[in-house]
C-alpha positions in Angstrom: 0.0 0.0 0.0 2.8 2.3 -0.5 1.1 4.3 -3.4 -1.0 5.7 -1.3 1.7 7.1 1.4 2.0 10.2 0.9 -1.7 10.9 -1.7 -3.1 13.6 0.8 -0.3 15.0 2.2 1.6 16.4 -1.4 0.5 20.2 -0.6 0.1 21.0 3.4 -2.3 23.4 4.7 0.1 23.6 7.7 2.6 26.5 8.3 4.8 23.8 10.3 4.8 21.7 6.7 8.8 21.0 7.1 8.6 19.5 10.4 5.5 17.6 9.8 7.5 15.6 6.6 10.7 15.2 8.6 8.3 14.0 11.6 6.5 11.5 8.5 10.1 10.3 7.3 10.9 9.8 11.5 8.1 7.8 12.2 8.5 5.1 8.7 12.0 5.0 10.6 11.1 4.0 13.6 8.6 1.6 12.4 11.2 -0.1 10.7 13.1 -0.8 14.2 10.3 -1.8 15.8 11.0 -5.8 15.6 8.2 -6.9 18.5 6.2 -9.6 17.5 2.6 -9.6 18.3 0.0 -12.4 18.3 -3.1 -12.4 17.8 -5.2 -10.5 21.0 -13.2 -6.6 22.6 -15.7 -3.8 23.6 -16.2 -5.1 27.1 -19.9 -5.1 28.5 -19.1 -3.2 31.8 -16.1 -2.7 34.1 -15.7 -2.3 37.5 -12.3 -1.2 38.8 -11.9 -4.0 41.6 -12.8 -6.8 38.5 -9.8 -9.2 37.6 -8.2 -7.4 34.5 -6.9 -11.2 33.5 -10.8 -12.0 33.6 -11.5 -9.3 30.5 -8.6 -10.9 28.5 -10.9 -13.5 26.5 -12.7 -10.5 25.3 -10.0 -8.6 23.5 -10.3 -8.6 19.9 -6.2 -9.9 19.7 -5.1 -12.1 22.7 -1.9 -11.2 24.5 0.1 -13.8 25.7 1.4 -12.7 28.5 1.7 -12.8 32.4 -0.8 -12.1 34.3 0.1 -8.0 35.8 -0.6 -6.6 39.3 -3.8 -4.3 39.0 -2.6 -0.6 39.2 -2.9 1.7 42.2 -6.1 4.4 41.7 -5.5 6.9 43.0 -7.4 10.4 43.5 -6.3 14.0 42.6 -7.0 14.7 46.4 -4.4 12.1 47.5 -2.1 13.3 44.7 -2.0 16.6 45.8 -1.5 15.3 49.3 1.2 13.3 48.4 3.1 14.4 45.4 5.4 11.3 45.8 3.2 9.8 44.1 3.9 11.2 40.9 7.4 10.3 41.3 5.9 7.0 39.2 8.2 4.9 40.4 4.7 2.5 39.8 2.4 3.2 37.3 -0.9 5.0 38.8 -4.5 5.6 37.7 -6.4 8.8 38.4 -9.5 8.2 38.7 -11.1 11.3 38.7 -8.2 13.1 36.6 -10.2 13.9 33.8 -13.8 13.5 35.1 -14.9 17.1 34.8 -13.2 18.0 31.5 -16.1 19.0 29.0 -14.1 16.9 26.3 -16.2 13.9 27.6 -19.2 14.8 26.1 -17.9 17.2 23.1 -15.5 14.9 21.8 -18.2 12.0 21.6 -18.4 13.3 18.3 -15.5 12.9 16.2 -17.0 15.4 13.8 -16.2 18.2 16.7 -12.7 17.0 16.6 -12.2 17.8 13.4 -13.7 20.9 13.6 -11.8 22.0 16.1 -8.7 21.3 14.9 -9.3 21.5 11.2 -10.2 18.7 8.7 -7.0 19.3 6.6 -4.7 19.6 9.4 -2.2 16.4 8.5 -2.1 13.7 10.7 -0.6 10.3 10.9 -3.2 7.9 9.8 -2.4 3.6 10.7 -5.2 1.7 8.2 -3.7 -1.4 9.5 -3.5 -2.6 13.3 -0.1 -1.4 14.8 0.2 -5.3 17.0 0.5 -6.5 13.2 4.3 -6.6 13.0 3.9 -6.5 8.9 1.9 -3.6 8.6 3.2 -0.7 10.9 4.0 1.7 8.3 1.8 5.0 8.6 -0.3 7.0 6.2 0.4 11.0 6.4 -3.3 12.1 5.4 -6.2 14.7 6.6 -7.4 14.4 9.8 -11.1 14.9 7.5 -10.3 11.7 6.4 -8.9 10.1 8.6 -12.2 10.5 10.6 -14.2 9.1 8.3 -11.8 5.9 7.4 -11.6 5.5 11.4 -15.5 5.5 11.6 -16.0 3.1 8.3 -15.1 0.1 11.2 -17.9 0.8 13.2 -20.5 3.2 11.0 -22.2 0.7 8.4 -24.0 3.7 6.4 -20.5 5.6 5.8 -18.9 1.8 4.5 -21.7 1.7 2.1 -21.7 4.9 0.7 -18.8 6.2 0.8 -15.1 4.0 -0.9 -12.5 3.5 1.4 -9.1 5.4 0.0 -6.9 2.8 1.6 -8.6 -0.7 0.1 -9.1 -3.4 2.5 -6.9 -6.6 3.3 -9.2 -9.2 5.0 -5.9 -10.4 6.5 -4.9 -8.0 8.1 -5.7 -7.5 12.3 -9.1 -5.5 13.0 -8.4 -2.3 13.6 -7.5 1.2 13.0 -5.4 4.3 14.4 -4.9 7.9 14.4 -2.2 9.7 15.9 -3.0 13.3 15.9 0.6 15.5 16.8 -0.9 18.6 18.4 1.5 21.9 18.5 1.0 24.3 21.8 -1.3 26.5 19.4 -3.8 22.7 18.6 -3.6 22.7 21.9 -4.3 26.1 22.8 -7.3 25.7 20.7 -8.6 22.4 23.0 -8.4 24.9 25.9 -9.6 27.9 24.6 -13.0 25.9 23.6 -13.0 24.9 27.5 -12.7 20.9 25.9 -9.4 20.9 28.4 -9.2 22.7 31.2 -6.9 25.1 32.3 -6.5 23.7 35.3 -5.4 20.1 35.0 -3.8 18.1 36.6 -0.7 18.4 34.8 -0.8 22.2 33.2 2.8 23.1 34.8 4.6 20.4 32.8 5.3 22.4 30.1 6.6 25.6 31.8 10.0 25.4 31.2 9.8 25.8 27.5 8.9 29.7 28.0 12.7 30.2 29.1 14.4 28.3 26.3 12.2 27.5 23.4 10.6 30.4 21.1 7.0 29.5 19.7 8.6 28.8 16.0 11.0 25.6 17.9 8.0 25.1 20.7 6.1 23.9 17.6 9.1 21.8 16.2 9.7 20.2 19.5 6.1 19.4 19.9 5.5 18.1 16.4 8.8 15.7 16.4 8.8 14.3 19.8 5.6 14.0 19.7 5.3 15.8 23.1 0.9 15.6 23.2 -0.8 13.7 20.7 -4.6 12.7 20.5 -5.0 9.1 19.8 -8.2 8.2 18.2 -9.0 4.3 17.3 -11.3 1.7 16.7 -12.2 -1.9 18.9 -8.5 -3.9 18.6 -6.6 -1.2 17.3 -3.7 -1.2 19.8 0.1 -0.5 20.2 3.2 -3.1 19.8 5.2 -3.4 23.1 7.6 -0.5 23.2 9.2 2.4 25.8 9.4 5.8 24.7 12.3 6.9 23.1 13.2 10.2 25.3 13.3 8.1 28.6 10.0 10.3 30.0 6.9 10.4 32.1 3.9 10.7 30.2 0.1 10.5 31.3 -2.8 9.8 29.1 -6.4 11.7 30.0 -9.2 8.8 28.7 -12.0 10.4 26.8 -13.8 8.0 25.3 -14.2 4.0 24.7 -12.2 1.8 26.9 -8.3 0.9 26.7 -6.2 -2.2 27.7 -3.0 -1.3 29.4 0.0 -3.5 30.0 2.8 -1.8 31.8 6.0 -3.7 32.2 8.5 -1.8 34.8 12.6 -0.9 33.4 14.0 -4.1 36.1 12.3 -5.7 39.1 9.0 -3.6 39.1 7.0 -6.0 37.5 3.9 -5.7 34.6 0.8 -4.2 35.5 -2.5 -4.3 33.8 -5.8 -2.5 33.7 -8.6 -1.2 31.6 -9.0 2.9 31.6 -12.1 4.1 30.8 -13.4 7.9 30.5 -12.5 10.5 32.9 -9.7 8.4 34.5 -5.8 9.1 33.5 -2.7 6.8 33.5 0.5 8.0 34.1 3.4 6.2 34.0 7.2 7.0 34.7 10.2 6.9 32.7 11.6 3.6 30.8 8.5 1.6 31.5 7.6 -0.2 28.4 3.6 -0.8 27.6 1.1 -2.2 24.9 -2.5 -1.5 24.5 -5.9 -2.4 22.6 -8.8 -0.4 22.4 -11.7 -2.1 23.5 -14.7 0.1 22.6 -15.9 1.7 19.0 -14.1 4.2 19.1 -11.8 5.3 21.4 -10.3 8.9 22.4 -7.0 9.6 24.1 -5.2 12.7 24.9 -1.6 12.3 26.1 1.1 14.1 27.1 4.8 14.3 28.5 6.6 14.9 31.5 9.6 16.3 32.4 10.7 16.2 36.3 13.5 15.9 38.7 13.1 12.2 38.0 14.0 12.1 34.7 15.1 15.2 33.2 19.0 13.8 33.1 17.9 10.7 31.0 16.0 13.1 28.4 18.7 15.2 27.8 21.5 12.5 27.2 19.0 11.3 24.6 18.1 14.8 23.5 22.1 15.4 23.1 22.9 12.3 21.5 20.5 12.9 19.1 21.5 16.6 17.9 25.2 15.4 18.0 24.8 12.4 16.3 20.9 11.9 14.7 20.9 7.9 16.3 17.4 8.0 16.6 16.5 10.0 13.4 14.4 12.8 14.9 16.1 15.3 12.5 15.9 18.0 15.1 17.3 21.6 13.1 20.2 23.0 14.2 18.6 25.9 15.5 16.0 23.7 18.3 19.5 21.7 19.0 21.0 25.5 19.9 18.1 26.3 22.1 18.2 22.8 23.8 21.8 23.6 25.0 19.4 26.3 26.9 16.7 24.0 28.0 19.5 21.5 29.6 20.5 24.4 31.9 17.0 24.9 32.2 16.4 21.7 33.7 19.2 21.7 36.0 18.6 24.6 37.7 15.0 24.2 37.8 15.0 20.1 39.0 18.2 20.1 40.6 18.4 23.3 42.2 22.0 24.6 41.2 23.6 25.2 38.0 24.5 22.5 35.2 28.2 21.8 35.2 30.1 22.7 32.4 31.0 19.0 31.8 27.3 17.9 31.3 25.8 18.0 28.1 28.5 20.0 26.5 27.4 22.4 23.5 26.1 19.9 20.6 28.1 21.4 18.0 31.5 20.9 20.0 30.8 17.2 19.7 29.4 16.5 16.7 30.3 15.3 13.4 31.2 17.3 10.3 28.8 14.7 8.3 26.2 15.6 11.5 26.5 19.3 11.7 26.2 19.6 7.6 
């Protein structure tokens, strides 16, 4: 299906066009790395948080061969404010009432708002085929216009009959669709603007450090290729391979709709955990802690984010630094973000760590690169 890569995406309606190709040419990169297998592993009648999530596992659309996890703690956002330990994450944690009052649970019921919200020709990245089938990982760059409507042809029967598919249809192929919606501060200044997200959640002062080292131009390019808050949308057994995230950070994930499988398997001794999240609810987890998921419900909505703390903000820069100085993991970041994260280094030392960055840390990137790298 490689003829049909890049069919939507030939003229963007995006001022951040450059960055959204080089994040395109990133992604069919990484995709390419990704060697997990997966075997074959449903919407799930009702859920109550103290039911055996091994019990559910029959019902997924692919079965997951795998251990049996330790349910995850829920917590509150009156106990994490209490104790702010807990979001030290050295064990994955549920909030259960993280995102219970945002008003995205009831506007975002309609994909159709989504897309107006954000614009049904902003570019996405578009996954026709199930990302747990190993053969068929490789993205689509498309409109998020369309990309609605493919991801509703699983579930809506009208829209299948009236309306031809742009991406065919392999009967072999795992059940299942994605859509991985990249959202720059000024997407996501949109979400809260409308009053979809709140001000006032949980995790608004994540991103405050950028104000002192990145300008909005490189705020959007750091967004866009680290993928620093994307909205997942997908349809019942659409899930993700087993994988940890590349810049070694937190990141918590604000259900909105539909019902998710988790499977969170700790960086040594922690263990795997497992749980379903359902709407209103948030998971965080904590850096290095590798995961897979499957959407249980028709369809399901996801807002994520990242997290940079005390906890991990050394890790994220030595992979941040490697990968101006030496492009290892293919992020293409431009020379002018790498200059600015030389900034957000001393940044994140000062502001985690409470004194300044030593000279001998995360030396300027140009120093140490390559002549190949730095041309």
């Amino acid at each position: 299906h490689a003829a049909h890569v890049m069919h939507d995406a030939k003229k963007y309606a995006s001022p951040n066009d450059e960055h959204l190709k080089e994040n395109w040419d990133a992604l069919k990169y990484h995709m390419e790395l990704a060697g997990v297998p997966m075997p074959e592993l449903p919407a799930i009648p009702g859920w109550d948080e103290s039911t055996d999530a091994e019990a559910f596992r029959e019902e997924l659309v692919h079965q997951r061969y795998v251990p049996k996890g330790k349910s995850m703690k829920r917590v509150t956002i009156k106990e994490v404010l209490e104790d702010p330990q807990l979001l030290s994450l050295k064990v994955p944690l549920i909030i259960s009432d993280g995102a219970n009052k945002w008003k995205a649970l009831k506007t975002w019921r309609s994909l159709a708002h989504v897309k107006k919200l954000f614009g049904e020709d902003t570019v996405t990245d578009f996954y026709p085929y199930n990302l747990l089938d190993q053969s068929r990982q490789a993205p689509y760059l498309t409109r998020l216009g369309l990309a609605t409507q493919e991801l509703r042809r699983v579930y809506n029967k009208k829209i299948r009959e009236q309306i031809p598919s742009k991406f065919g249809h392999d009967t072999s192929a795992f059940k299942g669709r994605y859509l991985h919606l990249q959202l720059t501060p000024d997407m996501w200044n949109l979400a809260v603007n409308s009053g979809d997200i709140p001000k006032d959640h949980l995790f608004r002062n994540a991103d405050d450090w950028m104000k002192d080292c990145l300008n909005d131009e490189l705020a959007n390019e750091y967004h866009l290729k680290t993928h620093w808050k994307v909205t997942l949308m997908g349809s019942k057994g659409a899930g993700m391979f087993n994988h940890t995230d590349s810049l070694k950070t937190s990141s918590w994930h604000a259900h909105i709709r539909g019902m998710k499988w988790w499977y969170v398997c700790g960086p040594s001794t922690e263990g795997c955990f497992e749980s379903y999240v359902q709407p209103g609810e948030i998971l965080a987890y904590g850096s290095g802690w590798w995961h897979e998921t499957q959407n249980v419900q028709n369809p399901t909505v996801t807002v994520t984010g990242t997290i940079i703390n005390e906890h991990n903000f050394r890790d994220a820069a030595e992979v941040l630094h490697s990968e101006c100085s030496s492009g290892m993991l293919g992020f293409k970041l431009s020379g002018e973000l790498c200059d600015a994260l030389d900034s957000c280094y001393k940044v994140w030392h000062s502001r985690f760590a409470g004194r300044a960055k030593p000279l001998h840390l995360w030396p300027e990137w140009r120093s140490v690169s390559s002549k190949e790298n730095l041309n």
